[in-house]
C-alpha positions as CSV (number, residue, x, y, z in Angstrom):
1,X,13.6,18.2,39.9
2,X,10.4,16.1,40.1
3,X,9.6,13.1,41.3
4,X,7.3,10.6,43.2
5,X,6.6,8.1,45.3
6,X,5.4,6.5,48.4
7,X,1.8,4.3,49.1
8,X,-0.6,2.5,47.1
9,X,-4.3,3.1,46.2
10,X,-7.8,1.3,46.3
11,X,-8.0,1.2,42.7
12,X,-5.1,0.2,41.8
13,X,-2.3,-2.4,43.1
14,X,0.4,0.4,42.2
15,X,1.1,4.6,41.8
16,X,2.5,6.7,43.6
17,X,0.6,9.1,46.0
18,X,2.6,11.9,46.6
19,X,4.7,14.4,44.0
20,X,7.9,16.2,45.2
21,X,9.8,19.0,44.4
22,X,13.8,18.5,45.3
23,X,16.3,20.4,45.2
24,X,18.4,19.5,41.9
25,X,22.0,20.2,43.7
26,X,21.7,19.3,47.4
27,X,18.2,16.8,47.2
28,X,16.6,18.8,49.8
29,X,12.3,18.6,49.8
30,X,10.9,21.5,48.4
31,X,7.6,20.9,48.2
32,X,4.8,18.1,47.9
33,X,1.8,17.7,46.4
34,X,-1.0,15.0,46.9
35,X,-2.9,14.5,43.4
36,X,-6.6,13.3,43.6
37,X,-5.3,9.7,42.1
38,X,-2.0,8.3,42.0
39,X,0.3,8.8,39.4
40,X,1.9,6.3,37.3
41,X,5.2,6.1,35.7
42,X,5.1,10.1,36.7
43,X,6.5,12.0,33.5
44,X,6.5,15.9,34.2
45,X,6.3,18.2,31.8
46,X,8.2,21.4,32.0
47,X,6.5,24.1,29.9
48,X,9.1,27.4,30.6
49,X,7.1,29.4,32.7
50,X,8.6,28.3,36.0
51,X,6.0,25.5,36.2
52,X,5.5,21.6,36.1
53,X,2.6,20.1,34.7
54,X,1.7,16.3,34.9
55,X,-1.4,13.5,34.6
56,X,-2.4,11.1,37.5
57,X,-3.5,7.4,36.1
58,X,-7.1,8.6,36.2
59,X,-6.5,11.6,33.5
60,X,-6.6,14.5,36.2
61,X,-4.1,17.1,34.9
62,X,-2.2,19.4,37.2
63,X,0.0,22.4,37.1
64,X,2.0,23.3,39.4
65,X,4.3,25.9,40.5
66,X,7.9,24.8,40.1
67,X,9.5,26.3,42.9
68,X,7.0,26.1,46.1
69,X,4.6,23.3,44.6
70,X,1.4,25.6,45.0
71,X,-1.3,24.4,42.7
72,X,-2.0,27.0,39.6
73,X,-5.0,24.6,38.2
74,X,-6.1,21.1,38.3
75,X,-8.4,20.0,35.9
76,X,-10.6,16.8,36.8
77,X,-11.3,13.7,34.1
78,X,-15.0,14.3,36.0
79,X,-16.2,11.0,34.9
80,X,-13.3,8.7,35.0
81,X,-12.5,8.7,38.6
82,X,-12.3,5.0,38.8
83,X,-10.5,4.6,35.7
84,X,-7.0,3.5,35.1
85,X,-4.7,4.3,32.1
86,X,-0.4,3.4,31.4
87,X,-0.9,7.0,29.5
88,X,1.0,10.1,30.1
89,X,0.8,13.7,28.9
90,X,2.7,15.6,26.2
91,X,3.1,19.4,25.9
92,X,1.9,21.5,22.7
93,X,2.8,25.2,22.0
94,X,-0.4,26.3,24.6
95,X,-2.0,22.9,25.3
96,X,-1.4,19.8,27.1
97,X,-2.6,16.6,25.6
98,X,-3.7,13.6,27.5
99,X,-4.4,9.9,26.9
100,X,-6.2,8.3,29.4
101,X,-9.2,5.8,29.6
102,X,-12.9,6.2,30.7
103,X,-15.8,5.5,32.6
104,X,-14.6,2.8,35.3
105,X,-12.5,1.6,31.9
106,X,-9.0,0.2,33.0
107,X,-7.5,-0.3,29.6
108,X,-9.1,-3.4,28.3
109,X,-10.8,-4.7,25.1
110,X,-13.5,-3.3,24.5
111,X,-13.7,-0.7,26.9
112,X,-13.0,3.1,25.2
113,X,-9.8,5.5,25.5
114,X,-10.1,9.7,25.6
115,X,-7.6,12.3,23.7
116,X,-8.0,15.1,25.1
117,X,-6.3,19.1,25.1
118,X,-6.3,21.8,27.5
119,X,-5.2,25.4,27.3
120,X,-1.9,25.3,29.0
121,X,-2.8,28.9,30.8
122,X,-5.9,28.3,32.2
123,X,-6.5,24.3,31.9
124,X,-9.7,24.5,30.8
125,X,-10.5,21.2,27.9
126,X,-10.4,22.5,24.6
127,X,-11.6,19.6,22.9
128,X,-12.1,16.1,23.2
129,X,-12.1,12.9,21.4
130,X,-13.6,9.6,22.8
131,X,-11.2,6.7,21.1
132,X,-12.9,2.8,20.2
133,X,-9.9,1.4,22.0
134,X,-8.1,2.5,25.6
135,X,-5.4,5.4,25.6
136,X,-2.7,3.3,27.6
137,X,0.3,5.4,25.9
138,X,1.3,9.1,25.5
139,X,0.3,11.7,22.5
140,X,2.6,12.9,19.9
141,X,2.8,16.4,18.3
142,X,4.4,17.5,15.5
143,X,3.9,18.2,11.6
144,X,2.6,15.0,9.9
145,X,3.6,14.3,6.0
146,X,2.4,17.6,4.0
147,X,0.6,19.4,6.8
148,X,1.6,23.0,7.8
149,X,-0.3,22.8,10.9
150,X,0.9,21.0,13.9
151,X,-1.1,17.4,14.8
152,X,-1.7,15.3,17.5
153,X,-0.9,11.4,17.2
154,X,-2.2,8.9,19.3
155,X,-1.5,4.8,20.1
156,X,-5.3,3.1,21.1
157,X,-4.5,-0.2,22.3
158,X,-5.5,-2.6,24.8
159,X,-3.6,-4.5,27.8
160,X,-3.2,-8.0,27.9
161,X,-5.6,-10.4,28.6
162,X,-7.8,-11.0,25.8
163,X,-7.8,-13.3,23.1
164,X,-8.1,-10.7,20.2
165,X,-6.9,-7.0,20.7
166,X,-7.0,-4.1,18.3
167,X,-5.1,-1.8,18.1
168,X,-4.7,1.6,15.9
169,X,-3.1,4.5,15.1
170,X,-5.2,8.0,14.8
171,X,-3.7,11.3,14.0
172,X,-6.1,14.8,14.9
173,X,-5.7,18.4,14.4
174,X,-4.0,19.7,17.6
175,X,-5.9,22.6,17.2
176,X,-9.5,21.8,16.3
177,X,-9.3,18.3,17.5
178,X,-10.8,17.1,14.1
179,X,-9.8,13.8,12.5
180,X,-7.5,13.4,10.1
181,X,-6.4,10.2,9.2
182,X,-6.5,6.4,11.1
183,X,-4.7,3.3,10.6
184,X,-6.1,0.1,11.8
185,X,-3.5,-2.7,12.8
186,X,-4.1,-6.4,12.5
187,X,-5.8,-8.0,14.9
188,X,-3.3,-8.8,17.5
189,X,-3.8,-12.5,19.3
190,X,-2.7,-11.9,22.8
191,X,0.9,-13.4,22.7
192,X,3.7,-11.0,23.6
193,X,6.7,-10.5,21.6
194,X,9.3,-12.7,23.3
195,X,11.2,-10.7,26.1
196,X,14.7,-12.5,26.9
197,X,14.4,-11.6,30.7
198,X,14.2,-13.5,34.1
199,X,11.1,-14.5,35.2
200,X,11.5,-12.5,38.3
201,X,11.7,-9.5,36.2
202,X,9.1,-9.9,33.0
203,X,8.7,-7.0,31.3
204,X,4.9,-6.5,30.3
205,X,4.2,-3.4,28.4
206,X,1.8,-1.7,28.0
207,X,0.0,-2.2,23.6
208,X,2.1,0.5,22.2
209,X,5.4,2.7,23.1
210,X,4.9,6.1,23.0
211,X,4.6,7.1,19.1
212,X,7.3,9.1,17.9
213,X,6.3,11.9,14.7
214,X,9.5,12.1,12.7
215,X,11.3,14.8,10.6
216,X,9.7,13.7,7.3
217,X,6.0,13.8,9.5
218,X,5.6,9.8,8.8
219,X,4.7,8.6,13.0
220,X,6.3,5.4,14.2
221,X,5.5,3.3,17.1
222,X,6.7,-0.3,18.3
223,X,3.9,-3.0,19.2
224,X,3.5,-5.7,21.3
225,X,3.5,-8.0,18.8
226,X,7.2,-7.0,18.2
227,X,6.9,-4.9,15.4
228,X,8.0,-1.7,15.0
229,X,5.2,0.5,12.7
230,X,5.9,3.5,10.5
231,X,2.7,4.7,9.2
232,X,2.1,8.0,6.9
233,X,-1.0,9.5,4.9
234,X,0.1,9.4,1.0
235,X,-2.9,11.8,0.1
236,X,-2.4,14.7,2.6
237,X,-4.9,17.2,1.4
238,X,-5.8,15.4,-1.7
239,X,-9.4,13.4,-0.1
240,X,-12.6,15.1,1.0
241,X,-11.9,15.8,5.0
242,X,-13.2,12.9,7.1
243,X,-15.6,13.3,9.9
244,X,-14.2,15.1,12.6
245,X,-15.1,12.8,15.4
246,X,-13.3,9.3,15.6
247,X,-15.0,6.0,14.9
248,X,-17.2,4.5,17.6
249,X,-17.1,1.1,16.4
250,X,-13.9,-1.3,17.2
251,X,-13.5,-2.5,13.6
252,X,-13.2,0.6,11.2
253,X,-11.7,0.9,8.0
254,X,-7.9,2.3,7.8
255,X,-8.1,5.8,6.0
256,X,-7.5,5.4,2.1
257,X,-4.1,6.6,1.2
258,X,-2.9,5.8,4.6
259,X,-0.2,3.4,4.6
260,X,2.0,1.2,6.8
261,X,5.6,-0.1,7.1
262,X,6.9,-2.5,9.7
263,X,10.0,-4.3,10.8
264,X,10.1,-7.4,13.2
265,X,12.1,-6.9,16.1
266,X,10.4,-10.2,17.6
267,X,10.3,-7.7,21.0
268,X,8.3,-6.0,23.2
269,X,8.9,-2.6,24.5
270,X,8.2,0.0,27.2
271,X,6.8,3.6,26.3
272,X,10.5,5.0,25.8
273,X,11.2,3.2,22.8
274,X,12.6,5.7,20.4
275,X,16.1,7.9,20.6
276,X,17.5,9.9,17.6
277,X,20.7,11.1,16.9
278,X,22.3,12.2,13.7
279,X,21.6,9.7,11.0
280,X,21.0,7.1,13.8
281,X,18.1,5.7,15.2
282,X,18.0,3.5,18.3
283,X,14.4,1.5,19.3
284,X,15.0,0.2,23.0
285,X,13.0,-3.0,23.9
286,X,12.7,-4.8,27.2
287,X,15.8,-7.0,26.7
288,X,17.9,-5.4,23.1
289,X,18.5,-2.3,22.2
290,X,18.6,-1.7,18.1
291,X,20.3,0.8,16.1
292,X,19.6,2.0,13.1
293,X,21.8,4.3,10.5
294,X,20.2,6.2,7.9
């Protein structure tokens, strides 16, 4: 097993410094490893091959042998060293995907969010897409609506703390990279969703939970203005193809035939919002859990 822990960084008031390798049956210290940047809310991915691979809040990526911790690559966010994202990473079939923040960005308004894949192999960047809004959550692959070809889906959205936030949802070829289709939310006012808990243990999450791409390729993620989206492109393969790069501007236009469903929950929630089982759907919040039969 995987895990983290231990000290605080300079840049931020929080992370973890060190990654460990235990033992799964007796807890014993295998191995650790000291990333260049902390990690946050550590998620490790476990491709197959005997290996781990994870993100540090900056948007390094790392892989690492399994068993003794020896690094097989790292790959540096060169740029972004004094960034900060809430993002994770999310496995493909021979990429990673990553959804961090740039610059000195650390997730604002206004300040702009990166997608970006690496061959899973070597983890050299395949492509790359610079997003109008931070990347404070984690990708989402899978077949959208009427697409053969596998996609990436990803949550821009900013903390906290500003009077007006945007926030979107943008799917890309997981391939090429290329655009496919965008939804632009409401502007969101900067009140929370009411979370029922003590003040000594408020929940404040980060814009979106991790989107979730379901069976019938419609994505769906929950907000921070308590509603829970379910967004899905009507005219798959039926419009010229957009420009491959995503829209620089913070105010774009949602993508026509792209449309959007929502229910109120009237909560926030964290990044794992979403668990499936037969014919059920439950969306955990930061004081309720919901279920759902279908």
């Amino acid at each position: 097993m995987v895990g983290a822990a231990e000290g605080r960084d300079i840049r931020n008031a929080g992370g973890n410094l060190h990654v460990f390798g235990l033992n799964a049956t007796t807890g014993t210290k295998l191995w650790q490893f000291d990333p260049e940047a902390p990690v946050w809310n550590l998620a490790p991915l476990f491709p197959g091959d005997d290996s781990t691979v994870f993100m540090d809040f900056v948007g390094n990526v790392y892989k690492l042998s399994l068993q003794t911790g020896k690094l097989v690559w790292k790959t540096l966010a060169a740029k972004d060293q004094m960034s900060f994202s809430d993002g994770g990473a999310i496995l493909g079939p021979s990429m990673v995907y990553t959804c961090s923040n740039t610059g000195e960005a650390r997730g604002t308004e206004g300040t702009g969010g990166a997608l970006r894949a690496y061959g899973l192999s070597d983890g050299k960047m395949a492509w790359e897409q610079i997003l109008p809004s931070p990347c404070n959550s984690y990708p989402a692959v899978g077949k959208l609506a009427g697409a053969s070809d596998l996609s990436v889906v990803v949550t821009p959205g900013a903390f906290i703390g500003s009077e007006n936030i945007h926030g979107s949802i943008m799917a890309f070829d997981a391939i090429t990279g290329k655009r496919q289709w965008q939804y632009q939310c409401p502007v969101w006012h900067g009140i929370m969703a009411r979370n029922d808990v003590p003040p000594s243990t408020l929940c404040i999450p980060a814009h979106w939970s991790a989107p979730i791409i379901t069976g019938d390729g419609s994505v769906l993620a929950e907000r921070i203005d308590g509603l829970v989206y379910k967004v899905y492109d009507s005219l798959q393969g039926q419009r010229e193809p957009l420009d491959p790069a995503a829209p620089t501007e913070l105010d774009f236009e949602t993508t026509p035939g792209v449309q959007a469903e929502t229910i109120d929950l009237d909560r926030s929630s964290l990044h794992g919002a979403f668990a499936f089982a037969p014919n059920t759907m439950a969306v955990n919040t930061c004081d309720s859990l919901f279920v759902f039969r279908y």
